[in-house]
N, C-alpha and C positions, 0 to 999 in steps of 0.2 A: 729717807723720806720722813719727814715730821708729821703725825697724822694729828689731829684736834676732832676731839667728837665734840661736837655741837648738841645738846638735848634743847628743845624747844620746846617752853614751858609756858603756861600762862592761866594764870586764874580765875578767868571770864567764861569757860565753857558752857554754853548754851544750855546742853543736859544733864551733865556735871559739873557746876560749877565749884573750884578747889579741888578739883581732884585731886593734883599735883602733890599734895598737904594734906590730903585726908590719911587718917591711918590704917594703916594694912601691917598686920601681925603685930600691933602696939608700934609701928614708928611709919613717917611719912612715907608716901610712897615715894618723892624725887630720893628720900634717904636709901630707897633701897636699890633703884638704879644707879645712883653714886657706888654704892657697893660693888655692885655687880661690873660697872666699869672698872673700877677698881685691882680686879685681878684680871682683866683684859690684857694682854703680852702686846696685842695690834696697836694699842693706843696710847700716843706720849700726852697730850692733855685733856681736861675739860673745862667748856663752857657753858653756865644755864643762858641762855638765849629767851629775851623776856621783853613783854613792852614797855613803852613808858607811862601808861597808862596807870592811874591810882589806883584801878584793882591791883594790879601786880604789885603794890609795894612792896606788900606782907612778903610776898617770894621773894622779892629783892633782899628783903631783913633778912629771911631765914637762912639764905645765901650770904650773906655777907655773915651772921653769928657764928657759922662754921666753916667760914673759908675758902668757901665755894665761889669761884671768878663767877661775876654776872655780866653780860651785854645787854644792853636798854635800846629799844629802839621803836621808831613805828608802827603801830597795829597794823597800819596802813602797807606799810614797805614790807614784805616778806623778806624779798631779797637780800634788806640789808643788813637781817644777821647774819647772813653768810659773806660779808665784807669783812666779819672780825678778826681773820688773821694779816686784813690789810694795817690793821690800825699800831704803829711799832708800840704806842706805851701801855697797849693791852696788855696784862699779865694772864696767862693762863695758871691752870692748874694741873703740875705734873702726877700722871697717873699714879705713881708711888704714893703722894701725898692723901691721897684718898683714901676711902677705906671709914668704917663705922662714923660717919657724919652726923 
Protein backbone atom coordinates (compact mmCIF):
# COMPACT_ATOMS: atom_id res chain seq x y z
CA UNK A 1 0.00 0.00 0.00
CA UNK A 2 1.38 3.53 -1.02
CA UNK A 3 0.33 5.92 1.88
CA UNK A 4 0.64 9.93 1.06
CA UNK A 5 0.23 12.23 4.10
CA UNK A 6 -1.47 15.03 3.25
CA UNK A 7 -0.76 18.29 5.82
CA UNK A 8 -3.28 20.96 5.41
CA UNK A 9 -1.99 24.16 5.60
CA UNK A 10 -3.22 27.58 5.00
CA UNK A 11 -2.34 31.24 5.96
CA UNK A 12 -5.77 32.79 6.64
CA UNK A 13 -6.30 31.61 10.35
CA UNK A 14 -8.80 33.64 12.05
CA UNK A 15 -6.67 33.59 15.41
CA UNK A 16 -3.46 32.86 14.24
CA UNK A 17 -3.02 34.00 11.20
CA UNK A 18 0.60 32.41 9.48
CA UNK A 19 1.02 30.17 11.78
CA UNK A 20 2.00 27.69 9.51
CA UNK A 21 5.47 30.12 8.86
CA UNK A 22 5.73 31.51 12.16
CA UNK A 23 8.94 30.56 13.91
CA UNK A 24 9.25 28.01 16.48
CA UNK A 25 12.83 27.12 17.88
CA UNK A 26 14.43 29.69 14.88
CA UNK A 27 12.67 27.73 11.93
CA UNK A 28 9.03 27.56 10.42
CA UNK A 29 6.90 25.58 11.91
CA UNK A 30 5.53 23.52 8.39
CA UNK A 31 9.71 23.10 8.56
CA UNK A 32 9.32 21.23 11.49
CA UNK A 33 6.53 18.85 10.78
CA UNK A 34 8.30 18.24 7.30
CA UNK A 35 11.06 16.88 9.59
CA UNK A 36 9.25 15.08 11.72
CA UNK A 37 7.53 13.21 8.76
CA UNK A 38 10.50 12.61 7.59
CA UNK A 39 11.72 9.76 9.57
CA UNK A 40 8.05 8.47 9.61
CA UNK A 41 8.84 4.31 8.31
CA UNK A 42 4.53 4.57 7.81
CA UNK A 43 4.75 6.97 5.02
CA UNK A 44 6.06 6.98 1.34
CA UNK A 45 4.99 10.66 0.43
CA UNK A 46 4.16 14.23 1.14
CA UNK A 47 1.80 16.83 0.14
CA UNK A 48 1.17 20.57 1.52
CA UNK A 49 -2.42 20.86 0.64
CA UNK A 50 -3.28 24.85 0.33
CA UNK A 51 -5.83 27.17 -1.15
CA UNK A 52 -5.81 29.23 -4.07
CA UNK A 53 -6.36 31.98 -2.53
CA UNK A 54 -3.60 35.08 -2.44
CA UNK A 55 -3.08 34.74 1.13
CA UNK A 56 -1.66 31.36 0.58
CA UNK A 57 0.88 32.32 -2.01
CA UNK A 58 3.65 33.14 0.40
CA UNK A 59 3.15 29.11 1.54
CA UNK A 60 3.11 28.13 -1.98
CA UNK A 61 6.68 29.95 -2.58
CA UNK A 62 8.06 28.70 0.56
CA UNK A 63 6.98 25.26 -0.69
CA UNK A 64 8.12 25.33 -3.88
CA UNK A 65 11.99 27.07 -2.57
CA UNK A 66 12.40 23.79 -0.86
CA UNK A 67 10.84 21.22 -2.83
CA UNK A 68 8.11 20.62 -1.04
CA UNK A 69 5.09 19.18 -3.59
CA UNK A 70 1.98 21.71 -3.14
CA UNK A 71 -1.94 21.14 -4.02
CA UNK A 72 -3.91 24.37 -4.76
CA UNK A 73 -7.36 24.23 -4.38
CA UNK A 74 -10.71 25.80 -3.22
CA UNK A 75 -11.10 27.35 0.23
CA UNK A 76 -14.52 26.51 -0.50
CA UNK A 77 -13.97 22.68 -1.50
CA UNK A 78 -12.35 20.81 1.42
CA UNK A 79 -12.74 17.74 -0.24
CA UNK A 80 -10.80 18.43 -3.06
CA UNK A 81 -7.59 18.13 -1.46
CA UNK A 82 -8.17 14.93 -0.79
CA UNK A 83 -8.65 14.18 -4.67
CA UNK A 84 -4.65 14.55 -5.07
CA UNK A 85 -3.72 11.26 -5.47
CA UNK A 86 -6.41 11.13 -8.26
CA UNK A 87 -4.48 13.58 -10.30
CA UNK A 88 -1.56 11.19 -12.42
CA UNK A 89 0.80 14.18 -13.21
CA UNK A 90 0.94 15.11 -9.45
CA UNK A 91 4.25 14.58 -8.15
CA UNK A 92 4.63 13.82 -4.67
CA UNK A 93 7.39 13.95 -2.35
CA UNK A 94 9.12 10.75 -1.33
CA UNK A 95 9.49 10.46 2.41
CA UNK A 96 13.45 9.93 2.02
CA UNK A 97 13.54 13.12 0.28
CA UNK A 98 12.65 15.07 3.27
CA UNK A 99 14.24 15.91 6.10
CA UNK A 100 15.96 19.68 7.39
CA UNK A 101 13.71 21.76 4.70
Amino acid sequence: MHIVCIIQARMGSTRLPGKVLLPLAGREVLAHVLDRLAVCETIDDVVVATSDQPSDDVLAQWCDRRGVPVFRGSLDDVTQKNKIKKKKKYQTMRRKDLGRT
